[in-house]
N, C-alpha and C positions, 0 to 999 in steps of 0.2 A: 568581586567579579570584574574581569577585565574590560576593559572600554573597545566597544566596535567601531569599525571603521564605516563614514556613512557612505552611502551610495551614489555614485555621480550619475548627477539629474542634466538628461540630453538637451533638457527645455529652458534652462537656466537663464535669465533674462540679461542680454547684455549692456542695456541701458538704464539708469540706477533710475527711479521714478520716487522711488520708498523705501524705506529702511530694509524692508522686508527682502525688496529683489538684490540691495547690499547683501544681506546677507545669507541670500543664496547662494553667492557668488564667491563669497567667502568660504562657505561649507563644501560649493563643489570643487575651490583649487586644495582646498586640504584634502577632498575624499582623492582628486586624480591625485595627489603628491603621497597619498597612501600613508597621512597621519592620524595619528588619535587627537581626541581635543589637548589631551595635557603636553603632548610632546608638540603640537603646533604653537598653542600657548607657549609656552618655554622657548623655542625657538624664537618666538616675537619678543620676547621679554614681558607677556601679559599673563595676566591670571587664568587659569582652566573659566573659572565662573564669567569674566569680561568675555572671553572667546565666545563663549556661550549664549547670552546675553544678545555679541552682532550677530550670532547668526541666527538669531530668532526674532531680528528685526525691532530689538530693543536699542536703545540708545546709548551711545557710550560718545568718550571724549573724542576730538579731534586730534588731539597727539597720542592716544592709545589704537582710533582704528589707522594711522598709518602705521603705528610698528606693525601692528597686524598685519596690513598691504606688505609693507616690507617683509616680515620673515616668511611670507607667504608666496615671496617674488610675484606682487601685483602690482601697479599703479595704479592712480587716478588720473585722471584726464576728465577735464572741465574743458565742455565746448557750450559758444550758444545754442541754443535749441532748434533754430533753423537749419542750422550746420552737423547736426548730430544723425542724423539718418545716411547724410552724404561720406561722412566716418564711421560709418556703423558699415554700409556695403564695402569700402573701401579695405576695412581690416577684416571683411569675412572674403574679401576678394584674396587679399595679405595669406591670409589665414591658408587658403583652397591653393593659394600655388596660380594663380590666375596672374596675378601680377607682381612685381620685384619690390623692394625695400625701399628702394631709390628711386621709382617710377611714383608713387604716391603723388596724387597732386595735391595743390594747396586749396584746401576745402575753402577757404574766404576768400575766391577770386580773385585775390591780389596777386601780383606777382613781388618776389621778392627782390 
């Protein structure tokens, strides 16, 4: 039986709290990239059963979920927690066409 493609979820959490909201996030840039688990796997270099596994909120290595991020064209971005809601509007601002690439301020008040 061939493998379906999952459904991209509008609710998707952008700020990673738990394994679980990872790997929502992971299942919805593969559902919009319009991959099955084995060809997303394969592209990362991981295994169908690994791929699987984050996005069920299960646990896997820190150099297997970046190839993941990587073949999936994601990053990570680590900010403090103070500063995360401030880059959270900012990249749904990014996102909306509100404001430009270059206009982005520096979330930690510093100038550089």
């Amino acid at each position: 039986m061939p493998r379906k493609l999952p459904s991209i979820n509008p609710v998707t959490p952008q700020e990673v709290l738990k394994l679980e909201d990872l790997g929502q996030l992971v299942r919805n840039q593969r559902a919009q990239a319009k991959l099955r688990i084995d060809d997303a796997a394969a592209l990362s270099f991981v295994s169908s059963d690994l791929l699987s596994r984050l996005e069920n909120g299960r646990p896997v290595t820190t150099d297997k979920l970046l190839k993941v991020l990587d073949g999936l064209g994601l990053r990570m971005l680590v900010v403090p927690a103070g500063d995360s809601a401030g880059v959270t509007s900012e990249l749904e601002a990014l996102r909306a066409g509100r404001i430009q690439s270059g206009d982005l301020s520096n979330t930690n008040g510093h100038d550089e």
